[in-house]
C-alpha positions as CSV (number, residue, x, y, z in Angstrom):
1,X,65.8,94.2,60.4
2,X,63.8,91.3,60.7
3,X,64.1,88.2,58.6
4,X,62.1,86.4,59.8
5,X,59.1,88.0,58.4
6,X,56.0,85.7,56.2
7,X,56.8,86.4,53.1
8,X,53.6,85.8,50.8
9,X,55.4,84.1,47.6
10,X,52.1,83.8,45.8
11,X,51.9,87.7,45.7
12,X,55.5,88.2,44.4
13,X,54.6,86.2,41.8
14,X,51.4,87.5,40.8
15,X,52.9,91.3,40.6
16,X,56.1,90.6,38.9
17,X,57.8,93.9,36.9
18,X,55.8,94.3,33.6
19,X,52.8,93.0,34.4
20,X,49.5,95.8,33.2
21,X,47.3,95.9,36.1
22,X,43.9,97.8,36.3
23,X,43.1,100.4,39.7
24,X,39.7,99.0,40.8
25,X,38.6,102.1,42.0
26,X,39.5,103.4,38.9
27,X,38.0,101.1,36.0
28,X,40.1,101.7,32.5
29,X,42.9,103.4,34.3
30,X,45.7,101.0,33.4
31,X,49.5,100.9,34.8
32,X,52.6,98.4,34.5
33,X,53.8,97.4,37.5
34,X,57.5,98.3,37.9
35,X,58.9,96.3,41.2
36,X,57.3,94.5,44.3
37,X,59.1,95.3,47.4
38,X,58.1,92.0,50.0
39,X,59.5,94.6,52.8
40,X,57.3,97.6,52.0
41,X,54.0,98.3,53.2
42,X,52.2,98.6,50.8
43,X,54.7,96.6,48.3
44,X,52.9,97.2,44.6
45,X,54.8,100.0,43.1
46,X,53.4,101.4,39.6
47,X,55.6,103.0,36.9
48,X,53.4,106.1,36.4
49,X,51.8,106.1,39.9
50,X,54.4,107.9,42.4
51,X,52.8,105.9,45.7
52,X,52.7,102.7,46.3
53,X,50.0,100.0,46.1
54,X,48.3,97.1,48.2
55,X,47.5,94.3,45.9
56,X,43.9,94.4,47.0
57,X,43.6,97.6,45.1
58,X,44.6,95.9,41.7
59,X,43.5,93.5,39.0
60,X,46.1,91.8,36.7
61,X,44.9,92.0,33.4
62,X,48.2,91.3,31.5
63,X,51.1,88.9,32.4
64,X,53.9,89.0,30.2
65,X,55.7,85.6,30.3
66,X,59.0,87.2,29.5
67,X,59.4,89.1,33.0
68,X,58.7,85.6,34.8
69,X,61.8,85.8,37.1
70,X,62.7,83.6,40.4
71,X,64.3,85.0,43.1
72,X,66.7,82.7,42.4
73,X,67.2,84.7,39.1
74,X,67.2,88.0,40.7
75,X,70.0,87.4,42.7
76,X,72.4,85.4,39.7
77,X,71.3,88.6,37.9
78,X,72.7,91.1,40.3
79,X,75.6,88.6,40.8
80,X,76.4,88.8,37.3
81,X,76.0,93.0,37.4
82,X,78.8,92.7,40.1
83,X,80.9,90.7,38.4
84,X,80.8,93.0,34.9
85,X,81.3,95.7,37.5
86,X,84.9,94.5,38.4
């Protein structure tokens, strides 16, 4: 696996989990937006949608401040999953 690979940070943060988002192609449809996956192509994935998403195909129409999260958070949070765990 390769590492090395641009990550675009600006996109992780503007599809973070919990954030409604509209299909462009289809106007009124609404979805939440249940994880981005940097690795995946494409990396949007929907809760009631059972493929994937490119961001190009989606328009943000809700953020909810509460799901904010840093990487940085992500990984204390699945440190502190591990540690309950033992």
């Amino acid at each position: 696996m390769d590492f090395q690979v641009d990550i675009d940070w600006q996109e992780i943060f503007e599809f973070q989990p919990g954030f409604i988002v509209e299909l462009k192609s289809q106007p009124g449809v609404f979805d939440t937006v249940a994880a981005y996956e940097p690795m995946m192509v494409p990396p949007v994935w929907l809760k009631n949608d059972p493929c994937p998403r490119y961001p190009h195909e989606l328009r943000v129409v809700f953020r909810s401040v509460d799901n904010i999260t840093s990487p940085l958070q992500c990984e204390l949070a699945s440190t502190e999953k591990e540690m309950v765990a033992y």
